[in-house]
C-alpha positions in Angstrom: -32.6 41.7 8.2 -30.7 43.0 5.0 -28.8 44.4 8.0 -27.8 41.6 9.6 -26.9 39.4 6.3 -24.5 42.6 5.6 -22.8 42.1 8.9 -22.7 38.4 9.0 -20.8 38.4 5.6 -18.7 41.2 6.8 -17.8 39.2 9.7 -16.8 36.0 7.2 -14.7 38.2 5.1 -12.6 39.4 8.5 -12.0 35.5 9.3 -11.3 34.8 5.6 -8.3 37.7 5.7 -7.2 36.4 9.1 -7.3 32.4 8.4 -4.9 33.7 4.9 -3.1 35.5 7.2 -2.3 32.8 9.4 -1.5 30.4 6.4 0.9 32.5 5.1 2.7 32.9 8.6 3.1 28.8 8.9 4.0 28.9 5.2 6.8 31.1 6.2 7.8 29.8 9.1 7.9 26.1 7.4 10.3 27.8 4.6 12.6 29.0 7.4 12.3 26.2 8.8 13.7 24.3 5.7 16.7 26.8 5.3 17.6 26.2 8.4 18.0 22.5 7.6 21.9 22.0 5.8 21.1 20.8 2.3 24.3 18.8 0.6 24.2 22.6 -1.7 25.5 24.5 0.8 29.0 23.9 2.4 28.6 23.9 6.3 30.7 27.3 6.7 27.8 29.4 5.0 25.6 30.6 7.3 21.8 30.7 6.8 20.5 34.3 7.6 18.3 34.7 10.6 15.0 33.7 10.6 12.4 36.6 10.5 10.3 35.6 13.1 11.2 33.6 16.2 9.2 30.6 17.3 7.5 33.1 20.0 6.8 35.2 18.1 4.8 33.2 15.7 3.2 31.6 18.9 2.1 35.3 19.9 1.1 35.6 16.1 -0.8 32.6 16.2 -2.2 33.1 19.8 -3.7 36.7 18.9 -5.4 35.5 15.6 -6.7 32.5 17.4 -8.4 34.6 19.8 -9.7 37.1 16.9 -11.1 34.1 15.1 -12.8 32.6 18.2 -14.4 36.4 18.8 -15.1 36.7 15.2 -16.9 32.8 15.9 -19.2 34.1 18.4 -20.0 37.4 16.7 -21.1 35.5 14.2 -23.2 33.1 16.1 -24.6 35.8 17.9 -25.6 37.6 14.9 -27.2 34.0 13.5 -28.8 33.4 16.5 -30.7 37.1 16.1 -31.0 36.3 12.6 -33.5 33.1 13.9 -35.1 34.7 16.2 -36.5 37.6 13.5 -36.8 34.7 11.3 -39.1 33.3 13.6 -41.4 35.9 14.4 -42.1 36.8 10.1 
């Protein structure tokens, strides 16, 4: 059982790190975002400099991290649902 507690918050700590991941990607693609805007600031003849990542690749970002987190889900439920069924039989 100790076993399976040990897992289960190993397994929330893994989604924690990717869901703070994933946060700070949209943060950084929302800054870019905003540069890329012209502000009254900046004359129109400066250039912004390119953004770091291109909307595909934040949707392959995005994409891949979904899919971890979904695995992550049903490892998770999996291990719960073992969890009950020991529970049970105490």
């Amino acid at each position: 059982m100790e076993h399976l507690l040990l897992e289960l918050i190993s397994v929330n700590r893994e989604m924690l790190n990717e869901l703070r991941m994933l946060r700070q990607s949209l943060c950084k693609d929302a800054s870019v975002a905003a540069q890329e805007e012209p502000t009254f600031a900046q004359p129109e003849h400066v250039k912004s400099p390119p953004p770091r990542f291109t909307p595909e690749d934040l949707e392959d970002i995005h994409g891949s991290l979904l899919d971890g987190l979904k695995k992550r889900n049903r490892e998770k439920s999996n291990a719960f649902s073992e969890f009950e069924k020991r529970h049970k039989n105490w």
